[in-house]
FIGU-955200 format. One record per atom (N, C-alpha, C): residue number from 1; x, z, y. Coordinates in Angstrom, 1 decimal, always signed. Atoms other than C-alpha are relative to their C-alpha. Layout:
! residues N
+-----+--------+--------+--------+
! seq !     xx !     zz !     yy !
+-----+--------+--------+--------+
! NUM !      X !      Z !      Y !
...
+-----+--------+--------+--------+
//
This chain:
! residues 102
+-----+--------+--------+--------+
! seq !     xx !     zz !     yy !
+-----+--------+--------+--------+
!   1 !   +0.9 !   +0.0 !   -1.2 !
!   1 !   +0.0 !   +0.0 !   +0.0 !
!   1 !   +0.9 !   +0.0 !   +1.2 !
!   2 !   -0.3 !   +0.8 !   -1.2 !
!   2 !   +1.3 !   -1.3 !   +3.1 !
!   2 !   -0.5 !   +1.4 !   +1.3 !
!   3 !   +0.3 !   -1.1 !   -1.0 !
!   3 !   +2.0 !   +1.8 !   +5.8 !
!   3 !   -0.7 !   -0.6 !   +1.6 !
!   4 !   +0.9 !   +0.5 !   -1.3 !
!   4 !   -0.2 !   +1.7 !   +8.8 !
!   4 !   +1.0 !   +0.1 !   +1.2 !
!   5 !   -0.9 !   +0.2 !   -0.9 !
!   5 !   +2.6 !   +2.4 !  +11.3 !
!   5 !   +0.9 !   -1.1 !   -0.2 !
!   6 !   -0.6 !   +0.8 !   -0.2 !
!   6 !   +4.2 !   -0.4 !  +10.6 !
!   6 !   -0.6 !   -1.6 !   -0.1 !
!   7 !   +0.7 !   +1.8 !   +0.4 !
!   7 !   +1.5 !   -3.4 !  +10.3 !
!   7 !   -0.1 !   -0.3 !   +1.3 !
!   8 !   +0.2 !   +0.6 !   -1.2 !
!   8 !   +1.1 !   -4.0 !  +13.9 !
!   8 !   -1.6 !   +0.0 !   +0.3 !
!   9 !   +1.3 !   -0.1 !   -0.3 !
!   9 !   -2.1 !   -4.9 !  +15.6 !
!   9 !   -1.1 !   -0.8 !   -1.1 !
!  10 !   +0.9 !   +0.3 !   +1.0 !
!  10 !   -5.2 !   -5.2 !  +12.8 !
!  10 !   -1.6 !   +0.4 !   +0.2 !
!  11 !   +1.5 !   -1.1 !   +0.1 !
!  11 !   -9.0 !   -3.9 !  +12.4 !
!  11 !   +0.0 !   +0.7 !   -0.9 !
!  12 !   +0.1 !   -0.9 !   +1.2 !
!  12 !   -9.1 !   -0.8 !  +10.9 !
!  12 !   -1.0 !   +1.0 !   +0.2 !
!  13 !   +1.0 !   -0.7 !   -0.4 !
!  13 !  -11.8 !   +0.8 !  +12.7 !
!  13 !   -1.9 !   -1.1 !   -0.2 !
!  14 !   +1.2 !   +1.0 !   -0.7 !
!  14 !  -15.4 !   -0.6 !  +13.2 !
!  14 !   -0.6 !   +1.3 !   +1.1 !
!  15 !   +0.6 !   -0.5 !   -1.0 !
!  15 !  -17.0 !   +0.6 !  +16.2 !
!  15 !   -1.5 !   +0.2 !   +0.3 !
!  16 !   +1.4 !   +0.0 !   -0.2 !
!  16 !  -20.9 !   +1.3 !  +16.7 !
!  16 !   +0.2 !   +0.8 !   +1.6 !
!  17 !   +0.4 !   -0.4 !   -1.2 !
!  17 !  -22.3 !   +2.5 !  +19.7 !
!  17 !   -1.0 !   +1.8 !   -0.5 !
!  18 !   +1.1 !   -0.8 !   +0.5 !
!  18 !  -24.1 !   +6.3 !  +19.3 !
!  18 !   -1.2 !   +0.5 !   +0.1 !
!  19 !   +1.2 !   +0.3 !   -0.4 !
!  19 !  -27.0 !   +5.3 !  +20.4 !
!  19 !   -1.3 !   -0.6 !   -1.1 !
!  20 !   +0.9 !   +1.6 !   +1.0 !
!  20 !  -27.6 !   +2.7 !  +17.7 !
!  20 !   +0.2 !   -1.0 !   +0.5 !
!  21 !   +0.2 !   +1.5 !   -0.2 !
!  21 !  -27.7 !   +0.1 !  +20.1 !
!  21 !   +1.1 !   -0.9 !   -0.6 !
!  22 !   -1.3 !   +0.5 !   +0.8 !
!  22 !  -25.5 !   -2.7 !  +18.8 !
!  22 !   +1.1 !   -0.3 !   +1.1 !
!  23 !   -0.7 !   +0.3 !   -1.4 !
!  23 !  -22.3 !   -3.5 !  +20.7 !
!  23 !   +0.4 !   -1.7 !   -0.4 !
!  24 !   +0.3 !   +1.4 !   -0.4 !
!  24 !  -21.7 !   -7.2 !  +22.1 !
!  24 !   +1.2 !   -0.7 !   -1.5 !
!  25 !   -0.9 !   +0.5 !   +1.1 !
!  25 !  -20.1 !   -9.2 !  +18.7 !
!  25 !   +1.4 !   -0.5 !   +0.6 !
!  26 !   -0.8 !   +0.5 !   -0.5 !
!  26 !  -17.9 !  -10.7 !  +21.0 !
!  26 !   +1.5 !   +0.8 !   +0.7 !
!  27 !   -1.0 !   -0.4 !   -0.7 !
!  27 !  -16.0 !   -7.7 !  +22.7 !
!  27 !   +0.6 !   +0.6 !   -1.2 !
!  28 !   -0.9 !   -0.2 !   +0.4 !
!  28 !  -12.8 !   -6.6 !  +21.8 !
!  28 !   +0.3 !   +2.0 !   +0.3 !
!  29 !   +0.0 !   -1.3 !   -0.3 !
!  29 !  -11.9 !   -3.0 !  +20.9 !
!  29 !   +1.4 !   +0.9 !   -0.5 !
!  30 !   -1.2 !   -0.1 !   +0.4 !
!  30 !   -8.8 !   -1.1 !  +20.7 !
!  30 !   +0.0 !   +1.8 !   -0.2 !
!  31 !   +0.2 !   -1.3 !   +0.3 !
!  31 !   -9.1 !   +2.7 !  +19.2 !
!  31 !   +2.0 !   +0.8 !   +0.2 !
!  32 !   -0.9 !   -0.8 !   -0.3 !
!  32 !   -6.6 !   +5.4 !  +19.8 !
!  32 !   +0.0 !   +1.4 !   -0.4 !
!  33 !   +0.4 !   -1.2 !   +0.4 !
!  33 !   -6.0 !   +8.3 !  +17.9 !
!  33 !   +1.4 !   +1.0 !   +0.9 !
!  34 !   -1.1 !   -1.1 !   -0.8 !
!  34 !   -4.3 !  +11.0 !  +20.3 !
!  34 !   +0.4 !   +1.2 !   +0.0 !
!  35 !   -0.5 !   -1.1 !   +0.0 !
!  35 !   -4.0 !  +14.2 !  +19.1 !
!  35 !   +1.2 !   +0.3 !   -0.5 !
!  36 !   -1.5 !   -0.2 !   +0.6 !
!  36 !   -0.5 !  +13.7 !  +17.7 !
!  36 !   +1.0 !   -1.2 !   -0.1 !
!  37 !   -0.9 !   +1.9 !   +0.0 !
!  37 !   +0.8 !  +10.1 !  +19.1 !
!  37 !   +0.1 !   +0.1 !   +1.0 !
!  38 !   +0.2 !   -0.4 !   -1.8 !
!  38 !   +2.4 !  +10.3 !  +22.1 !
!  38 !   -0.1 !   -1.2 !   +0.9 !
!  39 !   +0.1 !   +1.2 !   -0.9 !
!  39 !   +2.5 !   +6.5 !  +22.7 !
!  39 !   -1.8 !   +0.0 !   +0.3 !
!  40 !   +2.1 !   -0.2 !   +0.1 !
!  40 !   -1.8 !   +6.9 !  +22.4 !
!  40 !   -0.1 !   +0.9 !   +1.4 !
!  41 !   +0.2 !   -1.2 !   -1.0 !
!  41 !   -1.3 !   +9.9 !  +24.7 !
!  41 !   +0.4 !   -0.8 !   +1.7 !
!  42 !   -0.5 !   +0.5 !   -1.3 !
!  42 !   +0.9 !   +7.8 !  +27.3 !
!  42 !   -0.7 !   -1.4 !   +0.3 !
!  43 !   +1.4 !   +0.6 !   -0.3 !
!  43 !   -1.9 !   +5.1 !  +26.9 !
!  43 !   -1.2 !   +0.2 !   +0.5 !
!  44 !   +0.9 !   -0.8 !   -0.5 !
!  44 !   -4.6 !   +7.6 !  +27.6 !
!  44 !   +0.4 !   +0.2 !   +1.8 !
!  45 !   -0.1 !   -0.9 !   -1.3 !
!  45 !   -2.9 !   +8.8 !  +30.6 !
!  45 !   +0.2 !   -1.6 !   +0.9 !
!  46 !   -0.2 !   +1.1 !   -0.8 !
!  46 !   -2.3 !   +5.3 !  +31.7 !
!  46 !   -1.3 !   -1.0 !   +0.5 !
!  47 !   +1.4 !   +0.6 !   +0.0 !
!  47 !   -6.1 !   +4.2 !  +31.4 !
!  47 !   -0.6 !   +1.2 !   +1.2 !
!  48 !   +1.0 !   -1.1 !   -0.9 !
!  48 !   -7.2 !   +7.7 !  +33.3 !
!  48 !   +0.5 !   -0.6 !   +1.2 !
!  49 !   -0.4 !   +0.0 !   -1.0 !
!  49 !   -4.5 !   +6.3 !  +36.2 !
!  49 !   -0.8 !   -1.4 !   +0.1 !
!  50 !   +0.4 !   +1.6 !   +0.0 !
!  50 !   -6.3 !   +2.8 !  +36.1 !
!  50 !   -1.3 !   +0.4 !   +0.3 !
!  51 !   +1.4 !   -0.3 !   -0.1 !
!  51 !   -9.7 !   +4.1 !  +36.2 !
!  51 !   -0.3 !   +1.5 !   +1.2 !
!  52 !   +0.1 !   -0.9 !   -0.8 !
!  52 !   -8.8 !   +6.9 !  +38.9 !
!  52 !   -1.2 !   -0.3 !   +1.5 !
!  53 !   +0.6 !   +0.6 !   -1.4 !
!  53 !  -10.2 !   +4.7 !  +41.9 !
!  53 !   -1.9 !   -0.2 !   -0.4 !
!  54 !   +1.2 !   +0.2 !   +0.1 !
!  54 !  -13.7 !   +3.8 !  +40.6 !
!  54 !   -0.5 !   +1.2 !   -1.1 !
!  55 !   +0.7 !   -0.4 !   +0.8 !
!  55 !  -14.4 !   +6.2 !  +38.1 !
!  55 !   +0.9 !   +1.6 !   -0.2 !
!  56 !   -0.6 !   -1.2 !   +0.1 !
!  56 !  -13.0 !  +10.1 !  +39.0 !
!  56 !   -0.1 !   +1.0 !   -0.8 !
!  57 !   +0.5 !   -1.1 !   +0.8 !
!  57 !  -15.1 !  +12.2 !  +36.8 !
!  57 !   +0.8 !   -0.3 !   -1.4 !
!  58 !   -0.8 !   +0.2 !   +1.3 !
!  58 !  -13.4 !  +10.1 !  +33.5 !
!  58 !   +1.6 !   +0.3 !   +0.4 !
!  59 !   -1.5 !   -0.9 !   -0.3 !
!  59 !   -9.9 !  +10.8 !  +35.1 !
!  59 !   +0.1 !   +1.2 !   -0.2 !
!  60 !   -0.3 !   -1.9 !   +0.1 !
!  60 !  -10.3 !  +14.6 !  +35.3 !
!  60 !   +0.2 !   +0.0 !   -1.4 !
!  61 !   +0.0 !   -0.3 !   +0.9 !
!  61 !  -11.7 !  +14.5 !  +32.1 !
!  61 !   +1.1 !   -0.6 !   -1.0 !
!  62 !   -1.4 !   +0.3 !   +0.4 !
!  62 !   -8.9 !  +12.5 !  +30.2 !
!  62 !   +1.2 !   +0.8 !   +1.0 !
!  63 !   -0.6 !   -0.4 !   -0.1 !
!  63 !   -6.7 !  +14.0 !  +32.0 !
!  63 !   +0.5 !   +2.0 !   -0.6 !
!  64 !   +0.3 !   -1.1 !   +0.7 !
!  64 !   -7.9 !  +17.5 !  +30.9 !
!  64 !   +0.1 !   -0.1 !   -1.3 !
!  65 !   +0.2 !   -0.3 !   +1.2 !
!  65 !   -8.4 !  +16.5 !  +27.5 !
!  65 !   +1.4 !   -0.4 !   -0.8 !
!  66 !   -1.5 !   -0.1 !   +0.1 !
!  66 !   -4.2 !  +15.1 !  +27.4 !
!  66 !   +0.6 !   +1.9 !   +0.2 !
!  67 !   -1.2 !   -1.1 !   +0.0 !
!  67 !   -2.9 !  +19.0 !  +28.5 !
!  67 !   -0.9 !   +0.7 !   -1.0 !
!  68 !   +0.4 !   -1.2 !   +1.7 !
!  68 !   -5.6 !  +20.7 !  +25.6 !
!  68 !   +0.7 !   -0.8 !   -1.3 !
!  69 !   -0.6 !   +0.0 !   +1.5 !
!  69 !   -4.3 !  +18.3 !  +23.0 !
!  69 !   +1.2 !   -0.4 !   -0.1 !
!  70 !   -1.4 !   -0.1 !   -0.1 !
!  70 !   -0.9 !  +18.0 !  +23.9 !
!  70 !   +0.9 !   +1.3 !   +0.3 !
!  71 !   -0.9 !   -1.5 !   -0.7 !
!  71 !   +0.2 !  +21.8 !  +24.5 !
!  71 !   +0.1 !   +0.3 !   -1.5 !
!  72 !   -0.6 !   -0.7 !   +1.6 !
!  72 !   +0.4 !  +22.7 !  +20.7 !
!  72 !   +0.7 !   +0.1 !   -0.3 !
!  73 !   -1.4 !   +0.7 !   +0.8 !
!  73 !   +3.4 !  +20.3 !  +19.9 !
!  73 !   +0.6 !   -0.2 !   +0.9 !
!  74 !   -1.1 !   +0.5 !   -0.8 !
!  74 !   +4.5 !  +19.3 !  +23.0 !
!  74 !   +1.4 !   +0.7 !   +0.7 !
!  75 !   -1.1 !   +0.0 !   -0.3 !
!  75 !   +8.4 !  +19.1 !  +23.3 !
!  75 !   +0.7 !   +0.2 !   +1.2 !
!  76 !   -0.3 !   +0.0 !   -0.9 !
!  76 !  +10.6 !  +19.1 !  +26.2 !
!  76 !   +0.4 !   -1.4 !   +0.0 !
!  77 !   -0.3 !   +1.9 !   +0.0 !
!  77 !  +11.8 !  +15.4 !  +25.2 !
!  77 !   -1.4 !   -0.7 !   +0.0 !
!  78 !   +0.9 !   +0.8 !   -0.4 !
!  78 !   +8.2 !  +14.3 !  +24.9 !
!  78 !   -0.7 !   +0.6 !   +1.3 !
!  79 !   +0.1 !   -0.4 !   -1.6 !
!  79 !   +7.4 !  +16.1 !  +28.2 !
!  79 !   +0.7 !   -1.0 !   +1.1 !
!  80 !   -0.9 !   +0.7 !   -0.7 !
!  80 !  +10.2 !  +14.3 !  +29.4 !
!  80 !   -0.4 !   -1.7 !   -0.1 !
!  81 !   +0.9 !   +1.0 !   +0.2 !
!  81 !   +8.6 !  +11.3 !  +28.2 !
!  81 !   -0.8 !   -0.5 !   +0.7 !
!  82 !   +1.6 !   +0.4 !   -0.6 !
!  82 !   +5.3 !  +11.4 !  +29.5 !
!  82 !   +0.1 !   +0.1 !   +1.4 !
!  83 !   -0.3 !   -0.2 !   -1.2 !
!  83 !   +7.0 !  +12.6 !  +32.7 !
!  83 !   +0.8 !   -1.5 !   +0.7 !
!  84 !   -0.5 !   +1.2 !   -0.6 !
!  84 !   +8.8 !   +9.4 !  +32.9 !
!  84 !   -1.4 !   -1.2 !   +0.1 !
!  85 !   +1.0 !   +1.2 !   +0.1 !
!  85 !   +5.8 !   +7.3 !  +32.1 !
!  85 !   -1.2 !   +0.1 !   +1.2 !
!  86 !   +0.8 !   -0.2 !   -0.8 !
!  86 !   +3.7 !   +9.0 !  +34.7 !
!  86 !   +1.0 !   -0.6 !   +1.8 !
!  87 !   -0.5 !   +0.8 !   -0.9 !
!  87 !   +6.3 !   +8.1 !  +37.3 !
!  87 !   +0.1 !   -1.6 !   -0.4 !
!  88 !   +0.2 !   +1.1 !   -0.1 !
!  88 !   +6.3 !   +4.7 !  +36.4 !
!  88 !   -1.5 !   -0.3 !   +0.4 !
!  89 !   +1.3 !   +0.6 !   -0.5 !
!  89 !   +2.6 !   +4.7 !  +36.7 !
!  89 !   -0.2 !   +0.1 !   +1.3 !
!  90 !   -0.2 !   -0.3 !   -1.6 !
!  90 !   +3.2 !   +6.4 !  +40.0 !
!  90 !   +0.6 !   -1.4 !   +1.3 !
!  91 !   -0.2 !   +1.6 !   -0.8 !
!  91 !   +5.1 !   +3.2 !  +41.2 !
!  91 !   -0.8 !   -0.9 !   -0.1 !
!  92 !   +1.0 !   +1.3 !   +0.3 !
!  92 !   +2.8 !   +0.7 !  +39.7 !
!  92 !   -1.5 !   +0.2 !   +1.1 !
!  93 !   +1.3 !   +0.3 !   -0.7 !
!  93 !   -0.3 !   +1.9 !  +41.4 !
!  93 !   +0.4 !   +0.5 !   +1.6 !
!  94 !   -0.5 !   -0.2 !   -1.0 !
!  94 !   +1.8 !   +2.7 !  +44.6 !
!  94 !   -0.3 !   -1.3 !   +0.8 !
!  95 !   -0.1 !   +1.4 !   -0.2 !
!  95 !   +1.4 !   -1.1 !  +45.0 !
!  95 !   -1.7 !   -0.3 !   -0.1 !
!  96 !   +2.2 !   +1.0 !   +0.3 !
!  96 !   -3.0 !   -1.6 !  +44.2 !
!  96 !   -0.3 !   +0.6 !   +1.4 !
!  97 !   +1.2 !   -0.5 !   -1.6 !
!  97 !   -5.2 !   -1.4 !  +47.6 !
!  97 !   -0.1 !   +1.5 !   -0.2 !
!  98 !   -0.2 !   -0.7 !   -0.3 !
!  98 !   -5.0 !   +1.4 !  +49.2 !
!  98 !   -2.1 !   +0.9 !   -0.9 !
!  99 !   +0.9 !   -0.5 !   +0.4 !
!  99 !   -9.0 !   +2.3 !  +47.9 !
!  99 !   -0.1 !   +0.0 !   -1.6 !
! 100 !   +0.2 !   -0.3 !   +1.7 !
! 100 !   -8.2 !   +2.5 !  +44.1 !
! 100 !   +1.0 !   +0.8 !   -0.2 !
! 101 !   -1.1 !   -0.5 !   +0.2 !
! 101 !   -5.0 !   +4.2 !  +44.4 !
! 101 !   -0.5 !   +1.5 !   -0.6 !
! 102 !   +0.2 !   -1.5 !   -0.2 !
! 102 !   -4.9 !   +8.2 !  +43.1 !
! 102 !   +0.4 !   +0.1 !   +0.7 !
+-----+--------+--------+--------+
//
């Protein structure tokens, strides 16, 4: 059996809505499991910065839900990590219109 960290991008999830309703056959969906992946975690934190300008309430909360499930394990190298990745995010959105920036 063929390890999942090393196949690359595949479908291994299916996605419903929990509503029921169905979702559109056409969109594209990319799951992330983040209680113990720090690249998922430094994707999470990079989606909350992307979504800071229109959408504040999902920032907090991603951002809240990165320091509850990252304080268990987290390192001073993956600190160090996430601390570099958040300054890079810090320069990238230093550069979008001044009304989406955090």
């Amino acid at each position: 059996m063929c390890d999942d960290n090393k196949r690359g991008l595949y479908q291994k999830y299916i996605v419903t809505k929990t509503d029921g309703r169905p979702v559109d056959p056409n969109a594209r969906y990319f799951v992330l499991r983040y209680d113990d992946d720090l690249a998922a975690q430094i994707a999470l934190l990079a989606y909350a910065w992307a979504v800071f300008g229109r959408n504040r309430s999902l920032y907090v909360d991603l951002c809240a839900e990165l320091v509850k499930q990252t304080s268990p394990y987290l390192t001073s190298e993956c600190a160090s990590e996430i601390g570099g990745a958040v300054a890079k995010l810090q320069a990238l959105t230093s550069t979008f219109p001044e009304e989406v920036q955090p």
